[in-house]
C-alpha positions in Angstrom: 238.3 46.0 86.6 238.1 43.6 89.7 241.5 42.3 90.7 245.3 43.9 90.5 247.5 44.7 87.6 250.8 44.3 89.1 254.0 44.7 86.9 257.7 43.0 88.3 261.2 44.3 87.0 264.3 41.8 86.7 266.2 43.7 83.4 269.3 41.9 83.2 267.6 39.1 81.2 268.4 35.1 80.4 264.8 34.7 82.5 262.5 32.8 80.2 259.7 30.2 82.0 260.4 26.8 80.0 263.6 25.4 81.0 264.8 28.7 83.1 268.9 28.2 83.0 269.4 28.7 86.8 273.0 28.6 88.0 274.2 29.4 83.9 276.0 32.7 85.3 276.3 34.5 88.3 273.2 36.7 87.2 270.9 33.9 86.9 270.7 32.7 90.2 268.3 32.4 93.4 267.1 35.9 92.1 265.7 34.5 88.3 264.0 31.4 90.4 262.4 33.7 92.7 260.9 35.8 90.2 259.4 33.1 88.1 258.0 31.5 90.9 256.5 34.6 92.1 255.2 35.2 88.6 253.5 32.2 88.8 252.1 32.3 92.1 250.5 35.5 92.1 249.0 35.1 88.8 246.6 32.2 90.3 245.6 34.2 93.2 242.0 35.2 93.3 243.1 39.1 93.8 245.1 39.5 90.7 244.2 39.9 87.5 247.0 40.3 85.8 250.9 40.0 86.6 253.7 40.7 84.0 257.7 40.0 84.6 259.8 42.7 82.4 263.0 42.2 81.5 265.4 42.8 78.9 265.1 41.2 75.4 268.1 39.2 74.0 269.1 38.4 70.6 272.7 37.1 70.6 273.9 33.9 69.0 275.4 32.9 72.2 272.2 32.6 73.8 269.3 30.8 73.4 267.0 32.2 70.9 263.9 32.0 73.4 265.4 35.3 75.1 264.2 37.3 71.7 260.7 36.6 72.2 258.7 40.0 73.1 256.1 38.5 74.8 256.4 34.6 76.5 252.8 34.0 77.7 253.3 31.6 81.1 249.5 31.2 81.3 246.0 33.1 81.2 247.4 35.7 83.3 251.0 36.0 83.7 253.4 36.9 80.4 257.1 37.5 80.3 257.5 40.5 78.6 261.0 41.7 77.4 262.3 45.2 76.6 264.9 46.1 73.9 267.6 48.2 75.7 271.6 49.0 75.5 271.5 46.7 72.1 270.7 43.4 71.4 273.9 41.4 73.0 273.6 40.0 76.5 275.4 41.8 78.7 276.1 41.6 82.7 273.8 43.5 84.5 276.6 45.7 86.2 276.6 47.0 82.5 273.2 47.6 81.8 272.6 51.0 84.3 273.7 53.0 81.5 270.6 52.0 79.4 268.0 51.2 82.1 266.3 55.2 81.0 265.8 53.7 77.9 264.3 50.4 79.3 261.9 52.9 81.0 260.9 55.1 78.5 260.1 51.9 76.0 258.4 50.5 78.9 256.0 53.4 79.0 255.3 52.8 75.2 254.5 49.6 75.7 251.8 50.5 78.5 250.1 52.7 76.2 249.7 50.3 73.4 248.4 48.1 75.8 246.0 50.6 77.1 246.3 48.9 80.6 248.0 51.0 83.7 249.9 48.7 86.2 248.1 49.2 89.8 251.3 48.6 92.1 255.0 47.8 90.2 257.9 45.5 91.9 261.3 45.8 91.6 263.9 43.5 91.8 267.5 43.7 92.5 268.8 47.6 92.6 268.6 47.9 88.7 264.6 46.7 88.7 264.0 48.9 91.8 265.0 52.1 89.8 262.9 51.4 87.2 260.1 50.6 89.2 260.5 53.2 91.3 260.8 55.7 88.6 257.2 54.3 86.8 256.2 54.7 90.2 256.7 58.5 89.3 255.1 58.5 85.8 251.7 56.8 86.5 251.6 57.3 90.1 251.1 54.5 91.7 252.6 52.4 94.8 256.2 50.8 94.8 257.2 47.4 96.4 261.2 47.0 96.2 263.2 43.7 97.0 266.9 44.2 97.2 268.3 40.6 96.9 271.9 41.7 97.2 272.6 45.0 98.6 275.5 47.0 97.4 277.0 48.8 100.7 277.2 44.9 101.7 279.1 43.9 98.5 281.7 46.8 98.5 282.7 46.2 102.1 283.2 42.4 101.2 285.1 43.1 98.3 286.8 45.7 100.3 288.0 42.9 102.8 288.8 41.1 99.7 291.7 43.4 99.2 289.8 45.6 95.8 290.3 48.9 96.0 287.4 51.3 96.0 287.9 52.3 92.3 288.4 49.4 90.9 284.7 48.3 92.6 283.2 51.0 91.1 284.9 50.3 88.0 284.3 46.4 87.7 280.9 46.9 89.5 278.9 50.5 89.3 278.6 50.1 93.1 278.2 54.2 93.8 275.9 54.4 91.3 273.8 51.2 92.5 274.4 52.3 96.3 272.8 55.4 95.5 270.0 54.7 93.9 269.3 51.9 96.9 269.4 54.7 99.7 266.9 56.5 97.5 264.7 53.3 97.1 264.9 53.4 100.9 263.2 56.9 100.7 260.6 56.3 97.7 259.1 52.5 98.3 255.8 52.2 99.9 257.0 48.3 101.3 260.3 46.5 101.3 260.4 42.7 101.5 262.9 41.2 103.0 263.7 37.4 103.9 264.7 37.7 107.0 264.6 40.1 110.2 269.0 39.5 109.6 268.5 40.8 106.5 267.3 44.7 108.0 270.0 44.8 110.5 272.9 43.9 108.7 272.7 44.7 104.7 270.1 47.3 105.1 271.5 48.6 108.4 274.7 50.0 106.8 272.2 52.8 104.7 271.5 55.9 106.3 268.3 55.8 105.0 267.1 52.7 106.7 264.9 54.6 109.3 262.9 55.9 106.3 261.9 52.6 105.3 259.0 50.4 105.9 260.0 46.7 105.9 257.7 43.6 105.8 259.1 39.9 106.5 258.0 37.7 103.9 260.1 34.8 103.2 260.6 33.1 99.9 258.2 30.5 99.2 258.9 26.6 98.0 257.1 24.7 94.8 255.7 21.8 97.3 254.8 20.4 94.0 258.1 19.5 93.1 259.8 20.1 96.6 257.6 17.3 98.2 259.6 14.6 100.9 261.7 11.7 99.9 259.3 8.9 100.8 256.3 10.0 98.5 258.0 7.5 96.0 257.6 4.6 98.6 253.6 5.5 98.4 251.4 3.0 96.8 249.5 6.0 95.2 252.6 7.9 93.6 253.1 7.7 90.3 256.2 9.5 88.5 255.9 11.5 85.5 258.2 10.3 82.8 259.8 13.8 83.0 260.9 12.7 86.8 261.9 9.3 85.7 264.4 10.7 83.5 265.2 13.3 86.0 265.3 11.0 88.5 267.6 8.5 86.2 270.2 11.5 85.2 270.7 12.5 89.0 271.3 8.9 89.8 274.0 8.6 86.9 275.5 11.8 87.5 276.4 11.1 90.7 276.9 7.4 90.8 279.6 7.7 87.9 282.3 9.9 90.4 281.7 7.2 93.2 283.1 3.8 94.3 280.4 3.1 96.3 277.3 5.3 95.9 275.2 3.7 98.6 276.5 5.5 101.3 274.9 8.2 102.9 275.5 11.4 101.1 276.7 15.2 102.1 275.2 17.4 99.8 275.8 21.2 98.8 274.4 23.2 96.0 274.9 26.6 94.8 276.6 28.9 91.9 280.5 28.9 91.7 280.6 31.4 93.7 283.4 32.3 96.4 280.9 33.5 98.9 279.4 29.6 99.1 282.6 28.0 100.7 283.0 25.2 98.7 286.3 25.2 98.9 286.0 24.8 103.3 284.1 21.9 102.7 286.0 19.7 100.7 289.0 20.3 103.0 286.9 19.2 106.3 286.0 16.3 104.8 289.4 15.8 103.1 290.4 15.7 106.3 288.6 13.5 108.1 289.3 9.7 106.9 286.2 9.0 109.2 284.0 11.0 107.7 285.2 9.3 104.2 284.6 6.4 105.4 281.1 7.2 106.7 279.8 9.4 103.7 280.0 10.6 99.9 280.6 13.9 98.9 278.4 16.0 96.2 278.8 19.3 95.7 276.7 21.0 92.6 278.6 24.6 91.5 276.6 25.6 89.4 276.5 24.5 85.6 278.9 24.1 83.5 280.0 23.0 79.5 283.9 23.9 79.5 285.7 25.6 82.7 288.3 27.9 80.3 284.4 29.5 78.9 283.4 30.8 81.9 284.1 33.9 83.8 287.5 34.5 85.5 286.1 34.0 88.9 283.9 31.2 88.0 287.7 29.4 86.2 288.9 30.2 89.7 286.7 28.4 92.0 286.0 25.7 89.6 289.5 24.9 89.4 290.6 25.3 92.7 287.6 22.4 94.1 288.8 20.4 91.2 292.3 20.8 92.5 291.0 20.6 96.6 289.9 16.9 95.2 293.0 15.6 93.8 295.0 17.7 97.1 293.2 14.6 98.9 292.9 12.0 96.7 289.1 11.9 97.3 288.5 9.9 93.6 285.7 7.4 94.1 284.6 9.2 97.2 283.6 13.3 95.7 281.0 13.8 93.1 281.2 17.3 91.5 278.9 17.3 88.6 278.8 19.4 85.6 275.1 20.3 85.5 271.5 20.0 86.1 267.9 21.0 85.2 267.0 23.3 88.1 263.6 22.1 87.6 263.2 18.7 87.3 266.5 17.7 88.8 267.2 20.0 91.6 264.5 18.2 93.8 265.8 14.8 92.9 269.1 15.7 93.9 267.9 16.4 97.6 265.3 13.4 97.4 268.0 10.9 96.3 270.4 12.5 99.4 267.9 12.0 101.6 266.9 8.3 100.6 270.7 7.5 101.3 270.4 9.1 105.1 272.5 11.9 104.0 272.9 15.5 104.8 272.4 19.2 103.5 275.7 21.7 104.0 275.6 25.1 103.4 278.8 26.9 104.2 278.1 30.6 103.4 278.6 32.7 106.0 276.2 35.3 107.1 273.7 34.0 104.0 270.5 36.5 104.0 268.0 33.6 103.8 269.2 30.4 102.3 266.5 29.3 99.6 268.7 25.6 99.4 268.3 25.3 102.9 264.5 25.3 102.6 264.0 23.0 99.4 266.5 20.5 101.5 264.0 20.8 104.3 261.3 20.1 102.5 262.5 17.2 100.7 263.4 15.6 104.2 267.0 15.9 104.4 268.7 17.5 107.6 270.6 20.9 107.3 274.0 22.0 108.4 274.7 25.7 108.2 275.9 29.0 109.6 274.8 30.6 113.0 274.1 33.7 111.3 271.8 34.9 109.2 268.8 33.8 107.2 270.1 30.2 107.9 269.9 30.7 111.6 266.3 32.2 111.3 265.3 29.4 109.4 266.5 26.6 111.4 265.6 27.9 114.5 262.3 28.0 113.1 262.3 24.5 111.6 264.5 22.5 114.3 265.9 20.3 111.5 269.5 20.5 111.6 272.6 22.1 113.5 274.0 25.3 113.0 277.8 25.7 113.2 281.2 28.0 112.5 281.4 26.8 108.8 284.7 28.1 108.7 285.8 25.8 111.1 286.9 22.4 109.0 287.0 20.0 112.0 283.4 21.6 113.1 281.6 21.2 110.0 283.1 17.3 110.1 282.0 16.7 113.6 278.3 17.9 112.4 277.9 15.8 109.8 279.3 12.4 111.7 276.8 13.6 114.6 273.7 13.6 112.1 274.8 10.6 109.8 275.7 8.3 113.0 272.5 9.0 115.0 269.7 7.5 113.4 266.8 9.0 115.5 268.2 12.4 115.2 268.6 11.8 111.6 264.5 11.3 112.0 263.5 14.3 113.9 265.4 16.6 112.0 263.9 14.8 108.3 260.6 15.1 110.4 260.4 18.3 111.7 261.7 20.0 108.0 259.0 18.6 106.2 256.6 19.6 108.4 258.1 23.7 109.3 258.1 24.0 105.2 254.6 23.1 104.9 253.0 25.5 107.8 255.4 28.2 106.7 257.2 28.2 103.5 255.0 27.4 101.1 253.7 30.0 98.5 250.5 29.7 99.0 251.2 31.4 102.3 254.1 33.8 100.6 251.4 34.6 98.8 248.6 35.5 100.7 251.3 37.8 103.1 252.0 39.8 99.9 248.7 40.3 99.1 248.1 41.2 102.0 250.5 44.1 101.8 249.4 45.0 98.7 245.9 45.2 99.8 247.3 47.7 102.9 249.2 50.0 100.4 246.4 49.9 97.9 243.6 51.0 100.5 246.1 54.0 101.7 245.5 55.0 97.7 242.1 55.0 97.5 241.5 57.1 100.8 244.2 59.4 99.7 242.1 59.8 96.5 238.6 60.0 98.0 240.3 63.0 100.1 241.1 64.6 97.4 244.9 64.6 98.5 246.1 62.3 95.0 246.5 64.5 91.8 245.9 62.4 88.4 249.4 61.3 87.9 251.3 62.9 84.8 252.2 60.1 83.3 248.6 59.0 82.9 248.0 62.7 82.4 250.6 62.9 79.2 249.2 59.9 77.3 245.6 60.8 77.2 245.4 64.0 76.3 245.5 65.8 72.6 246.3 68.8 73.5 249.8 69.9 75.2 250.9 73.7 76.0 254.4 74.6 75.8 255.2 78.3 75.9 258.5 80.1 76.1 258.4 82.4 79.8 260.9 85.1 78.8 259.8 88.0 76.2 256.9 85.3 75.6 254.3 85.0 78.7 256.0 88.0 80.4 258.8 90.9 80.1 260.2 92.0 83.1 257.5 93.8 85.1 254.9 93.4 82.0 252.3 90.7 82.7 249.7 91.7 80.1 247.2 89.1 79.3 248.7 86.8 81.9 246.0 87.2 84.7 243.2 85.7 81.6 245.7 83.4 80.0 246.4 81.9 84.2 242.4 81.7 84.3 242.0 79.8 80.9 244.8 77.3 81.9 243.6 76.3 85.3 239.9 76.2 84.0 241.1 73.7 81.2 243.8 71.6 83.8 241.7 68.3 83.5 241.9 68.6 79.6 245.3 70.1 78.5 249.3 69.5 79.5 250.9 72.7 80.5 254.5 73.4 80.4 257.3 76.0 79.6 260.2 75.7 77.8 262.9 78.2 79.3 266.1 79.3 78.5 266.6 79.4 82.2 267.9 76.6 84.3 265.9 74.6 87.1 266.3 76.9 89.9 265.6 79.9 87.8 262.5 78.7 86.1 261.2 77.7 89.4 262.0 81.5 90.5 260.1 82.8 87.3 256.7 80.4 88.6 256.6 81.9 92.0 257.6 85.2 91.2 254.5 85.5 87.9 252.7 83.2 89.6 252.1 81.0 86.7 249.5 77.7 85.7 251.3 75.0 87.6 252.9 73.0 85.1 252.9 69.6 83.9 256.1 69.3 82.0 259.3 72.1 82.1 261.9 72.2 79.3 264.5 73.8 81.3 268.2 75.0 80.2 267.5 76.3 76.3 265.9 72.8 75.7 268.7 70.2 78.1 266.9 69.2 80.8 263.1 68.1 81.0 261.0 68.1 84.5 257.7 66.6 85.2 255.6 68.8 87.8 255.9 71.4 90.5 258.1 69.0 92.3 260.0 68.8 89.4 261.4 65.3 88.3 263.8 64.9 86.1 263.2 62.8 83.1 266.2 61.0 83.3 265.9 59.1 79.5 266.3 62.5 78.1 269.6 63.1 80.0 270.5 60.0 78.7 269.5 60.7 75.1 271.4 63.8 74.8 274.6 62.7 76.5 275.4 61.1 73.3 279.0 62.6 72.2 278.4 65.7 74.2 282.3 66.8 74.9 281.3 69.6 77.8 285.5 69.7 78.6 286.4 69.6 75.1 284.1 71.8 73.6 285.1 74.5 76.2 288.9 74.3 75.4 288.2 74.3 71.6 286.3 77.6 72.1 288.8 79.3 74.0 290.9 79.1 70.8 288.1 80.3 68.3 287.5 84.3 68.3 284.7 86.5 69.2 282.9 84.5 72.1 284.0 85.1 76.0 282.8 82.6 78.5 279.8 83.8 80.4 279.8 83.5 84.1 279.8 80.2 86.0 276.0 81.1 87.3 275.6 80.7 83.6 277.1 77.5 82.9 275.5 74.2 83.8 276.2 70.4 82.8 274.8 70.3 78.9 275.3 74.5 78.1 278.1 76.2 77.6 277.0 80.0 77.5 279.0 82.7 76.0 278.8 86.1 74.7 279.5 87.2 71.5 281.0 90.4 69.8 278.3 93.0 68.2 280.0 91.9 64.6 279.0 88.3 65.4 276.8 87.1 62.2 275.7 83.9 60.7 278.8 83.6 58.9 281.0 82.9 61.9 278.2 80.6 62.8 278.5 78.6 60.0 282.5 79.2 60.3 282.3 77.9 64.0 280.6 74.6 63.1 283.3 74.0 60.7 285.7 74.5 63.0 284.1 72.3 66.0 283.8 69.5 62.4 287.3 69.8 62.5 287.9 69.0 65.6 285.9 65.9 65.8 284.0 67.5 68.2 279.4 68.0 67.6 277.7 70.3 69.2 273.8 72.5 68.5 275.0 76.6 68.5 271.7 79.0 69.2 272.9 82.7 68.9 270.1 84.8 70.8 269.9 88.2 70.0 272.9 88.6 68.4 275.0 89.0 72.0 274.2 85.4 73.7 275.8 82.2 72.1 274.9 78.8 73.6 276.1 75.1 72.9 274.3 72.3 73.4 274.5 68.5 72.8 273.4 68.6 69.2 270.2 66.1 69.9 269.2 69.3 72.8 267.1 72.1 72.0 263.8 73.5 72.7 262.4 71.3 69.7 264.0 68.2 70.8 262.4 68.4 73.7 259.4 68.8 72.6 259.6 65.7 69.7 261.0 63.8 72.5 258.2 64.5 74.5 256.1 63.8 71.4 258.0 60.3 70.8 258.2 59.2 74.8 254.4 59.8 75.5 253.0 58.9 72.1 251.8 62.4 71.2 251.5 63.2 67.8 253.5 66.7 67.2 250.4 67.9 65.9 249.0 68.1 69.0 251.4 70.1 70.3 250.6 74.1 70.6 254.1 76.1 71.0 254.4 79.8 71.6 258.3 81.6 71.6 259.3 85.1 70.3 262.9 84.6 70.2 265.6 82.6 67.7 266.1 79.6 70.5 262.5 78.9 70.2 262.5 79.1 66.2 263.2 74.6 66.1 260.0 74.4 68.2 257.8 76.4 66.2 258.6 75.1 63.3 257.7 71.5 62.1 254.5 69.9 62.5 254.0 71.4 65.8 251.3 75.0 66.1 253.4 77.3 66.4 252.5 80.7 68.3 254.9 83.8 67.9 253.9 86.8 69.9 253.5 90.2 68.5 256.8 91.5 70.3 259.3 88.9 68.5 262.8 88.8 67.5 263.2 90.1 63.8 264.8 86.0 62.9 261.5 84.6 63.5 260.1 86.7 60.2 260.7 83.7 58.1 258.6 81.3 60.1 255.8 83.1 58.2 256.2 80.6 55.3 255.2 78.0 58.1 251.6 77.8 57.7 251.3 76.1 61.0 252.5 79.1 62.6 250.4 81.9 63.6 251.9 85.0 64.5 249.8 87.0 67.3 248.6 90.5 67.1 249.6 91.0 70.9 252.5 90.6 72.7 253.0 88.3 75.7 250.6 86.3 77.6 247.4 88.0 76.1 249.1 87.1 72.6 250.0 83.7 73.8 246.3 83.1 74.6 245.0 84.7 71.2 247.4 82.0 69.3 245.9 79.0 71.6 242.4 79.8 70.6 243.1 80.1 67.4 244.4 76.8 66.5 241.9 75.2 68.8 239.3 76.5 66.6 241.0 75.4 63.1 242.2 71.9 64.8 238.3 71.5 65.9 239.3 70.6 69.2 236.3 70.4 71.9 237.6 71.3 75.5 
């Protein structure tokens, strides 16, 4: 198909395309706008076909009810699409990395239904980068990651801030989000930044910078709605009546906190949010009777119905401006609205400061870009802001404003009389904004940089593919075949030093690679199935079921499928269940070698029986504890979360990738392979098996071998291929 599929990732939800509620919380801020607007840029660009925007999927009373929509078409080629994850209830997104495996592995589903594999996915924020960098994995294709916010950068603030390090990752998953951004570092083909400040200082704290490839592109602007001030002096311009009204609230909002709203105006926008230094403004111009005298006040913090509803930190700065304004008795002179449409009424806000010869302040220090500081640009009005940063980039590129120490009160105050007083300078810098936005922060050309990335990283594919160097990815791999492979190693493809058969059943698998998924299912763990390949040379495998059926890997490289970890973690009591069976008789710990995170080995006396199976699953009932108990061979005793086993595995396998279990071919010879015999799947039990698989005879999907091993394993395969009627 001509033109790219490309797939973006912003879980945390509350992003819809009608009426987006910008500024609503602290996660629906500059990172929601940017998203939609991308969204809706690339989908008209001549190289894309198709762009979709996943997120989560809301359905909670205290929300609007266009959140539970699974699919929002924007237009012929862009859709929101939202994923059910971690419940229905909004939740901040600090909450949510518990459940993003689940967001992935219902992602996947929804890409086969569709039938349409993504060509490049897009991250956003360090929750969408690990899910787009873990599809990355699956399908195999390229990864583009934006970081927003960076969480090294975050803990050291809040470190300054006097929280200690527990309590951060407590209140904020920061390890957990820290890690997965040094690994994004590592794994993405491209990261975009905003600004060249942005590499040095947030990504300069990882020690994986040096792996990265970074590209500059800055966030575009809607010129559509952020167009200059004095359009509306044009004989040609006409208003919508959505801008009229828009136009009419702003001018009410505003004019009803002032004595004398024709004055020139000092403007400020942004969530309530510590970081934007509210709070520094209102006591320089406090301060300065001139400056009162000279100018109004506005400062926009976000959106808001009632102050004791919002978040503690939100109460906090909310109240403390509100209490900043009585401090200095600025009544008649301070405009601190209560909110605004981000859409229609955000550009008024700047075009109406502007027409009153006002100014733009922002006061966050060290700000990565400075999106506000653009849209004010482009509207016409001048811009105060720090010397460091994305702000000092930007200005130095637009020459429209000064930059300053904005923790400096009597600084910030001598900036804004300069600009307001001077009426030339007032010009150039109106001028020169309007005409820098244009040339270089539109999104026409945000836009065309991207695509031209994408174009550079999707080139690299194709001659990586010509060259034979890119395997089909076994993602792509696991949802199109019908036939899937998974033996048993031990006592099933070999025995010690006997290989029978294995040399013939090697040659059938690789001759059939293209056609089948291969895997094993191994009561060893990672390291020692990885032994078991090298040492038996066997097929290289598509899928390992590792650790008596705990842990699931993808490949010779193998990659953990993470959902399953995060499926069978479900009231597995590892601690618990270890002290409880140091109390119950007949079992002794194995050694640590034998341990790992969900099995707990043990051995078992030679009068162990089924009866003190059954008496030791009462007894773990008893103590509130749940647990799945294999007994192998009378001698080995494992326990596993109860939804782990050999046969979970393999239905999860079955219900992740869409594979009926019927298309499933399983070969074991022992009792911790009995679950994955049985059941819908084809079963294959070698000739040399355990006397407790006897009773799978009833099973008439099993078929039990008249050889033993690999050569058996191979006579079971061809037999149900020939009864299923499948063509290879």
């Amino acid at each position: 198909m001509d033109g790219y599929y490309i797939q973006l990732f912003s879980p945390h939800g509350l992003i819809r395309f009608k009426d987006p509620e910008i500024g609503r919380d602290k996660d629906t801020g500059g990172q929601v706008k940017y998203v939609l607007e991308l969204l809706e840029n690339m989908s008209v660009h001549p190289q894309v076909r198709k762009v979709d925007l996943f997120t989560r999927r809301i359905i909670d009373k205290r929300v609007s009810s266009a959140y539970e929509k699974e699919v929002e078409t924007v237009n012929e080629k862009a859709r929101i699409v939202r994923i059910t994850c971690g419940g229905n209830a909004y939740r901040q997104k600090e909450s949510l990395w518990d459940y993003l495996d689940e967001f992935i592995d219902k992602t996947i589903r929804f890409i086969e239904k569709e039938d349409d594999f993504p060509d490049l996915v897009h991250g956003h924020y360090a929750d969408g980068n690990y899910i787009a960098g873990q599809l990355s994995q699956v399908f195999g294709i390229p990864f583009i990651a934006t970081g927003h916010s960076l969480g090294r950068n975050k803990k050291k603030i809040l470190l300054e801030q006097g929280l200690s390090p527990e309590k951060i990752n407590e209140k904020f998953n920061i390890e957990k989000r820290i890690a997965v951004e040094e690994h994004l570092l590592q794994k993405a083909n491209v990261i975009i930044v905003s600004t060249n400040h942005e590499i040095d200082t947030q990504y300069g704290l990882y020690k994986n910078k040096k792996s990265a490839r970074f590209e500059v592109i800055p966030p575009g602007v809607n010129l559509d709605l952020f167009y200059p001030f004095y359009r509306f002096d044009m004989p040609s311009f006409k208003m919508t009546i959505e801008q009229e009204q828009a136009l009419y609230r702003v001018n009410s909002d505003i004019e009803r906190f002032l004595f004398n709203p024709a004055k020139p105006l000092i403007l400020s926008i942004g969530r309530a949010d510590k970081r934007k230094n509210f709070e520094r403004i209102i006591e320089s111009y406090g301060q300065d009777k001139e400056l009162q005298a000279m100018a109004n006040l506005a400062i926009f913090a976000g959106v808001r119905k009632d102050i004791s509803e919002m978040s503690a930190d939100e109460q906090d700065i909310l109240t403390n401006l509100l209490l900043l304004l009585d401090k200095y008795d600025l009544y008649g002179k301070m405009a601190i609205p209560k909110k605004n449409d981000p859409k229609l009424e955000i550009p008024e806000i700047y075009r109406v400061a502007a027409r009153r010869k006002g100014v733009f302040l922002n006061a966050t220090p060290g700000e990565n870009f400075g999106l506000t500081i653009v849209e004010a640009a482009a509207c016409g009005l001048p811009v105060i802001a720090s010397p460091t940063g994305g702000p000092k980039e930007i200005l130095e590129q637009c020459k429209n404003g000064l930059l300053i120490d904005v923790e400096d009160p009597i600084a910030i105050a001598d900036a804004l009389k300069k600009i307001i007083s001077d009426q030339a300078l007032w010009e150039k810098y109106s001028a020169n904004g309007i005409k820098a936005v244009n040339d270089l922060y539109s999104w026409s050309v945000h836009a065309n940089r991207y695509m031209e990335i994408v174009d550079e990283i999707m080139n690299d594919q194709s001659a990586k593919k010509l060259h034979g160097s890119e395997k089909t990815a076994y993602g792509k791999k696991l949802l199109k075949t019908n036939l899937l492979i998974i033996s048993d190693i031990d006592g099933t493809l070999v025995e010690g030093t006997d290989c029978d058969g294995l040399d013939e059943f090697k040659k059938w698998v690789d001759d059939h690679k293209d056609k089948i998924v291969f895997g094993v299912a191994s009561g060893r763990n990672r390291e020692v199935t990885q032994q078991a390949f090298a040492d038996y040379n066997l097929p290289e495998p598509d899928v390992l079921i590792c650790s008596a059926g705990s842990e699931i890997y993808y490949t010779n490289k193998m990659i953990p499928d993470n959902g399953f970890e995060s499926h069978i973690d479900y009231q597995w009591k590892r601690e618990e269940l270890q002290y409880a069976l140091s109390k119950f008789g007949g079992v002794t710990l194995q050694e640590p070698e034998a341990q790992w995170r969900f099995k707990l080995s043990y051995y078992v006396d030679k009068d162990f029986t089924e009866d003190d199976i059954a008496n030791l699953y009462k007894y773990l009932d008893d103590n509130k504890l749940r647990a799945k108990i294999l007994l192998t061979e009378n001698h080995y005793l494992d326990l596993l979360p109860f939804r782990a086993s050999k046969g979970s595995a393999v239905r999860y396998l079955g219900y992740k990738w869409k594979q009926p279990l019927e298309n499933f071919i399983t070969a074991g010879n022992s009792g911790n392979d009995r679950d994955m015999l049985k059941g819908k799947t084809n079963g294959i039990v070698v000739a040399n098996y355990s006397p407790e698989l006897e009773e799978l005879r009833k099973n008439k999907s099993t078929y039990f071998s008249k050889n033993p091993l690999a050569k058996g394993v191979l006579e079971g395969i061809k037999h149900h291929i020939s009864v299923l009627g499948i063509s290879l």
